[in-house]
NUTORVO-369705 format. One record per residue (C-alpha): x, z, y. Coordinates in pm, whole numbers, plus 32768, in hexadecimal, padded with zeros to 4 digits. Example, Ala and Ser with C-alpha at 12.3 -4.5 7.8 and 13.67 -1.06 7.14 Angstrom:
BEGIN
84CE830C7E3E;855782CA7F96;
//
This chain:
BEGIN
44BFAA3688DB;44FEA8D2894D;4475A8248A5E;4468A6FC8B2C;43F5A6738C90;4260A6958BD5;429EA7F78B1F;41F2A96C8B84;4333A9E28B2D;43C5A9428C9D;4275A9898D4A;42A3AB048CE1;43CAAB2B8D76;43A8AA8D8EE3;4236AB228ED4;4317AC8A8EE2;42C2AD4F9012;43B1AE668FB4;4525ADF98F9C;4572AEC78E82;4450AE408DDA;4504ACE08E47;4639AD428DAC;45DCADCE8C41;44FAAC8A8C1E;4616ABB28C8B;4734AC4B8BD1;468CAC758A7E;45E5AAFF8A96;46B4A9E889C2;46A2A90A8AE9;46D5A7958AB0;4685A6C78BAB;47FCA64E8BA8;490CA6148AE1;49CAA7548B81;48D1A8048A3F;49B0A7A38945;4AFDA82089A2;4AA6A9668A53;4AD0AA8F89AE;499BAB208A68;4902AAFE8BCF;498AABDA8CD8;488BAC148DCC;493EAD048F0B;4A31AE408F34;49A4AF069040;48A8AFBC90FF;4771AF029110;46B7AFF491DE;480EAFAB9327;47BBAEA29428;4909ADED93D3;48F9ACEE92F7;4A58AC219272;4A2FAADF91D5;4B5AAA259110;4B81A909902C;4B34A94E8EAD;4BA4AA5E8DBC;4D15AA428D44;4D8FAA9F8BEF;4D83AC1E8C3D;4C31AC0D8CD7;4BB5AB558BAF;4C2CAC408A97;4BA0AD838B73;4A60AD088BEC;4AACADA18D89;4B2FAC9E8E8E;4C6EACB18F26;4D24ADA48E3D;4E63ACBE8DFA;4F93AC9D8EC9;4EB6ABF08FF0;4DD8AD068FDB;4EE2AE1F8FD2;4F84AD489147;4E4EAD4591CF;4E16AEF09182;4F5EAF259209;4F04AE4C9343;4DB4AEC69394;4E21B0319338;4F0EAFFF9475;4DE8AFE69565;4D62B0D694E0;4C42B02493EF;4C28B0879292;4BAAAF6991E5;4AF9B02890CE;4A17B0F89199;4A13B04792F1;49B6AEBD9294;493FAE0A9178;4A37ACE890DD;498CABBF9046;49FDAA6A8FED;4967A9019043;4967A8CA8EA9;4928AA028DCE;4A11A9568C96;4B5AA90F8C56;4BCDA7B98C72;4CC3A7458B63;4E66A7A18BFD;4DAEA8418D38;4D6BA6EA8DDE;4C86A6A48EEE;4B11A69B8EA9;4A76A5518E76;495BA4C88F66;485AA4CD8E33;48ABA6448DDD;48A2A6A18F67;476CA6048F47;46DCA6A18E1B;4751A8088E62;46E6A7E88FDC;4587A8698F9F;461FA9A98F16;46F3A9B59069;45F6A9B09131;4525AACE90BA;4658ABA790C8;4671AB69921F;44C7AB6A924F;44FDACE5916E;4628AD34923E;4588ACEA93B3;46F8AD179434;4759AD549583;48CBAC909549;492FAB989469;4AA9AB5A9449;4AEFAA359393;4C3AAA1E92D6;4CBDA8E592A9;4C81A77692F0;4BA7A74191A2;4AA4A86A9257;4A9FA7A39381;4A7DA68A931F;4936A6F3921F;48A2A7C49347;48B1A7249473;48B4A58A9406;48B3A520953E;4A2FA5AE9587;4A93A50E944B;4B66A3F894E8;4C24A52D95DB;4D52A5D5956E;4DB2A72B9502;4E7DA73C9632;4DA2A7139722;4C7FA7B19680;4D3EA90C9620;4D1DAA6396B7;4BFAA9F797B7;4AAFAA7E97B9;4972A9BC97B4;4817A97B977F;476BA88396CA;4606A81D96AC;45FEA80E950C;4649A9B89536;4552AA61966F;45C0AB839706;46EDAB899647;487EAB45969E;4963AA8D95DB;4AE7AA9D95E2;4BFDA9C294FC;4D08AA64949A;4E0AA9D393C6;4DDBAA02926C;4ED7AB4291BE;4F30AA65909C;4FB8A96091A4;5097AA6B924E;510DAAC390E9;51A6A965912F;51FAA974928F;5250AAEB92E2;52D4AA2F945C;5148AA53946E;5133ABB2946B;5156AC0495BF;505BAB0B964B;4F82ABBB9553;4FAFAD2995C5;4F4EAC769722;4E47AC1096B6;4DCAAD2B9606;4DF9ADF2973A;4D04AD1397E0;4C00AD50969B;4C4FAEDF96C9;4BD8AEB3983F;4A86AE3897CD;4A54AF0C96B7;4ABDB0439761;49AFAFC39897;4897AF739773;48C3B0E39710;489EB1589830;4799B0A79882;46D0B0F6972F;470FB2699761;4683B28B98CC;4559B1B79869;4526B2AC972B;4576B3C59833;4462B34B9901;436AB331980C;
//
C-alpha cells in the first residue's frame, strides 16, 4: 500500500496508540513520500525495547540495517553494543534505537532536508509511543533534526552534556558522538567512555528512582 501526505494509509499509522501497532503498520507500508522509496530494500523501523525509558536516535539505516530490517546492526551498531555493554546497558533490552530517517540513503550519505522532513512525522510518534525518560542523540545529523535551534553549535561543545529542551517535557537529552564516527576516529573513544559514564549516572539514578516510586505504590 502506497501513500502520500493525503492517504489513510499515513493517518493509520500516526493514529497508533500502541507502538507495536505503530511498527507493523509502518514496516509493512510501501512508504513514498520520498525518493529514499526507491532504493531501500525495505524500511527499518527500531532494534530495541520499546516498552525501556531510553530512547537512542541516529542518522538513517546503513547498508546492513537496510537488508535486515533492525537499526543499528552493522559495524556502528556492533561499537555502540560493545560501548554501552561497558556501562553496563544492554541496548536490546534496556533502550530503544531509532533513526531520524527510517530508509537507507544511496552510499550511506546524510539524509536530505526533504526526507528529514517527510519521515519526521513518523519520528515523532515514536517518541509520543515511547514517552522516554532520556533521549541520547548520536551524532550531529540527530541534533541537528531535534533540537533546530542548536543547529548552528558544534559537536564539541554540544557532546556528553545533559539538557532539557522545551520541544521534549519532562524528558533529558544527551549528544553523544555518533559510533560510526569513532569507527573513524578511535582517539574518540575515551571521551566517549567519559561520557557514557556520565549517561550511566543518570540512568542508574532514573532506576532508582522508578523502582522506589513503584515500591511506593
Amino acid at each position: 500500500m502506497q501513500f502520500d501526505l493525503f492517504d489513510g494509509s499515513r493517518n493509520q499509522i500516526l493514529g497508533a496508540t500502541v507502538y507495536a501497532d505503530f511498527k507493523e503498520t509502518l514496516a509493512r507500508s510501501n512508504c513514498a513520500r520520498c525518493p529514499l522509496s526507491s532504493s531501500r530494500t525495505q524500511i527499518v523501523v527500531d532494534r530495541g525495547n520499546p516498552q525501556a525509558k531510553v530512547l537512542m536516535i541516529g542518522e538513517a539505516p546503513g547498508e546492513n540495517e537496510d537488508l535486515q530490517g533492525r537499526a543499528f546492526v552493522g559495524r556502528a551498531g556492533k561499537l555502540l553494543d560493545e560501548l554501552m555493554r561497558e556501562v553496563g546497558f544492554n541496548t536490546e533490552t534496556d533502550g530503544l534505537i531509532i533513526n531520524v530517517v527510517k530508509c537507507r540513503p544511496p552510499e550511506n550519505r546524510a539524509p536530505a532536508p526533504k526526507e528529514v522532513e517527510a519521515c519526521f512525522p513518523f519520528l515523532k510518534k515514536q517518541i509520543e509511543l515511547v514517552n522516554p525518560r532520556l533521549i541520547l542523540l548520536l551524532g550531529a545529523t540527530a541534533l541537528k533534526h531535534m533540537v533546530p535551534d542548536k543547529e548552528g553549535s558544534s559537536m564539541k561543545r554540544e557532546v556528553g552534556i545533559f539538557f532539557t529542551h522545551a520541544a521534549y517535557p519532562g524528558v533529558e537529552l544527551m549528544v553523544l558522538y555518533h559510533p560510526a564516527y569513532l569507527l573513524r576516529d578511535p582517539r574518540k573513544r575515551p571521551l566517549m567512555a567519559e561520557h557514557l559514564a556520565r549517561f550511566r549516572e543518570r540512568w542508574a539514578r532514573g532506576l532508582e528512582n522508578g523502582k522506589e516510586a513503584k515500591d511506593g505504590g
